[in-house]
C-alpha positions as CSV (number, residue, x, y, z in Angstrom):
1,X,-44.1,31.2,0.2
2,X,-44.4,35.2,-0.2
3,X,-40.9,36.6,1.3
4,X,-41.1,40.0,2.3
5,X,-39.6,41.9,-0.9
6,X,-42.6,40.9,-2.7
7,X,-44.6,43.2,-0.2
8,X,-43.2,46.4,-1.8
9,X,-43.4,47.5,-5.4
10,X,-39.8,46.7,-8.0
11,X,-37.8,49.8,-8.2
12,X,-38.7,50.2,-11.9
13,X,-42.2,51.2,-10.6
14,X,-41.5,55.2,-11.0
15,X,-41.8,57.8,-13.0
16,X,-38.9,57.9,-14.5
17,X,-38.3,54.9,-15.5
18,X,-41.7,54.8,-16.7
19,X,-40.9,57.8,-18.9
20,X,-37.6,56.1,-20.1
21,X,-39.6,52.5,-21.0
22,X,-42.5,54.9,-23.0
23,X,-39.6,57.3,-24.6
24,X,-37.5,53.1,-25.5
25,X,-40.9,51.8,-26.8
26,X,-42.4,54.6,-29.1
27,X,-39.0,54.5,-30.4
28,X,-38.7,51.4,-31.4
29,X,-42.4,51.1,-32.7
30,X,-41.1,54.0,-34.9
31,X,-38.2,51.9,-36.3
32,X,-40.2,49.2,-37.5
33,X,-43.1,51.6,-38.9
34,X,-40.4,53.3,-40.6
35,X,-38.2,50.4,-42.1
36,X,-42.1,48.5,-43.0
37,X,-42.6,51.9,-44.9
38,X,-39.1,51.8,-46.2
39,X,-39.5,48.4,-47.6
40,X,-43.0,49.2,-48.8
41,X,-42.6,52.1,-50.6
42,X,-39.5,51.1,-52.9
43,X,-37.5,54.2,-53.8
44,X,-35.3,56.0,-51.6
45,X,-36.1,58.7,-48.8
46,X,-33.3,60.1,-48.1
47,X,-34.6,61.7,-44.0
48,X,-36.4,58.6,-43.6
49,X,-32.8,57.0,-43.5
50,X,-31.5,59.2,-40.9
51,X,-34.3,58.8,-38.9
52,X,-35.2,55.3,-39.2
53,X,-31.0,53.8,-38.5
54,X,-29.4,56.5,-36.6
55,X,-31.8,59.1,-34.6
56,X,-34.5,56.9,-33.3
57,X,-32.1,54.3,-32.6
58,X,-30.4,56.4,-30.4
59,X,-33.4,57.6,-29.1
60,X,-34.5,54.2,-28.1
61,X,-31.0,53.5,-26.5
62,X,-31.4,56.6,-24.8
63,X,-34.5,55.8,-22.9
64,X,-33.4,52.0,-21.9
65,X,-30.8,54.1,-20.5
66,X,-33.0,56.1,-18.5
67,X,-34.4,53.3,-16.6
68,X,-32.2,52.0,-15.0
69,X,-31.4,56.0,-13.7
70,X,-35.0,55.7,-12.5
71,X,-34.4,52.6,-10.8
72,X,-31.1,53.9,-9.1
73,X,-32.8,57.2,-8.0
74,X,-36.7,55.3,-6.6
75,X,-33.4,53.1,-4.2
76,X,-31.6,56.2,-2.7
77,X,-35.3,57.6,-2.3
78,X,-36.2,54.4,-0.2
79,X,-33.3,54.2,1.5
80,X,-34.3,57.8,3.6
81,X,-36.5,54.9,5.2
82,X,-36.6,53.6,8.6
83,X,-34.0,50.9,8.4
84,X,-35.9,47.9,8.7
85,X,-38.2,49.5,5.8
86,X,-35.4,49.3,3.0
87,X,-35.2,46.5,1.2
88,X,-32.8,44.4,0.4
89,X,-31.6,44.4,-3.1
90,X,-33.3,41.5,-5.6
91,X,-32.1,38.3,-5.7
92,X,-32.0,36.0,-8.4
93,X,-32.2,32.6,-7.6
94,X,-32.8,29.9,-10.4
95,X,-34.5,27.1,-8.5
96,X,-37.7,29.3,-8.8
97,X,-39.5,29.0,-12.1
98,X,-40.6,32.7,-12.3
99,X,-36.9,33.5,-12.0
100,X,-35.3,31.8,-14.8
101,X,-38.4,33.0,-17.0
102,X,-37.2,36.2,-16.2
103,X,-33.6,35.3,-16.9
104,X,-34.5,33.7,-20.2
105,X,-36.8,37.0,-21.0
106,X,-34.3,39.3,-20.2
107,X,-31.7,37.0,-21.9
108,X,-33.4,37.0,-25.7
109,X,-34.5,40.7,-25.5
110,X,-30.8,42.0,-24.9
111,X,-29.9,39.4,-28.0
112,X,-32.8,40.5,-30.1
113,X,-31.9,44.3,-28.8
114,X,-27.9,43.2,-29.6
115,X,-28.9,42.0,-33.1
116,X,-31.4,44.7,-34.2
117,X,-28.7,47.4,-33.1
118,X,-26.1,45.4,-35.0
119,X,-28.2,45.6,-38.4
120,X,-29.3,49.5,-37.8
121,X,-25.8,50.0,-37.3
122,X,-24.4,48.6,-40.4
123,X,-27.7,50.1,-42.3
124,X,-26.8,53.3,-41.1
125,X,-23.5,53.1,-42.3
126,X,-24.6,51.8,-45.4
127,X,-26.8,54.4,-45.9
128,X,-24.4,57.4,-45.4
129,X,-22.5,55.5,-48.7
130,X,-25.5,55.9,-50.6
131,X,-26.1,58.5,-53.5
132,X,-29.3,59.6,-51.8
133,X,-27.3,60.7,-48.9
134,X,-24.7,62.3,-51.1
135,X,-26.7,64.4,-53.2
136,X,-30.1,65.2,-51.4
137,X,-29.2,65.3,-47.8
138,X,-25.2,65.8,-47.2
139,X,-24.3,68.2,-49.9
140,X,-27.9,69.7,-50.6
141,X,-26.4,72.6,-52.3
142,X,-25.4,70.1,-55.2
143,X,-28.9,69.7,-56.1
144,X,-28.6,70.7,-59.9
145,X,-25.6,68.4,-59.9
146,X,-27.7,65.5,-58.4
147,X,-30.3,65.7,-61.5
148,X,-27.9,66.1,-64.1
149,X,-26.3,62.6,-62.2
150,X,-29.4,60.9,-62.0
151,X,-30.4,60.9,-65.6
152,X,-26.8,60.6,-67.0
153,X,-24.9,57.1,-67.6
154,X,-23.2,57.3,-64.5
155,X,-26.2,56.7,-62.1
156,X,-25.7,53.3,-62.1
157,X,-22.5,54.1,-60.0
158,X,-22.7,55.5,-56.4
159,X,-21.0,59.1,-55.3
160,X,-18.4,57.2,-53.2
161,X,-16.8,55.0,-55.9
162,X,-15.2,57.9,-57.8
163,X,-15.7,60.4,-55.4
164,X,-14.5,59.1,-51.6
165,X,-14.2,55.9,-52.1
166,X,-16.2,52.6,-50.5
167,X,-16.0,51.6,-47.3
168,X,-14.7,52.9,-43.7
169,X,-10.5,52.9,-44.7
170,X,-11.5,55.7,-46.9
């Protein structure tokens, strides 16, 4: 039985939110060509790093953000409707199959979107402890002192064990 709400487009049907779901998505397929390249290449890129855990993420959470803008916005512009024009707003009712797929969909992506952020999170962390960080991208001006580090006895140490310190209490 078709009620009436599926007469009328979803409120994510705009431009905005279609801008926000296109900025979310080239983001993200940046991430993973970024961390395949990472992982492919084998030595460390010190921008790539920045990039790839802290910039694009936030780029990505920036446009899953917008959408929902979008969404709120394409409402107040239907509500400027005659009133029996504006909808009501969705309901979600389980005993329909194409429901609880939805559910379930929505359900693992904010898991899978929970997780990935989890690990760039910790990876971006882990990356600002790195010596690649240190000496190429943080303190650029120590570059001489970077080269002379990286071919003495002490490269097998990081910066941030004599230096700072590991970990966030330092």
């Amino acid at each position: 039985m078709k009620s009436k709400s599926d007469d009328y487009p979803g409120l994510h049907r705009n431009l905005l939110s279609y801008i926000g779901a296109s900025i979310a998505g080239v983001s993200f397929l940046t991430i993973v060509f970024f961390v395949l390249f990472e992982l492919l290449s084998g030595q460390a890129k010190p921008y790539f790093g920045i990039f790839t855990f802290i910039i694009f993420p936030a780029g990505m959470i920036l446009g899953l953000l917008i959408i929902p803008v979008g969404m709120l916005l394409e409402r107040r512009r239907r509500r400027t409707r005659k009133p029996g024009e504006i909808l009501p707003f969705p309901r979600l009712d389980l005993n329909l199959p194409r429901h609880r797929r939805l559910l379930a969909v929505t359900m693992a992506g904010g898991f899978f979107f929970v997780l990935l952020s989890s690990f760039g999170s910790y990876k971006a962390y882990e990356y600002t402890d790195s010596t690649a960080f240190c000496g190429q991208l943080c303190h650029s001006v120590m570059n001489p002192e970077y080269t002379a580090f990286t071919h003495s006895p002490h490269s097998r140490l990081g910066c941030v064990d004599c230096h700072v310190g590991p970990g966030a209490t330092w």
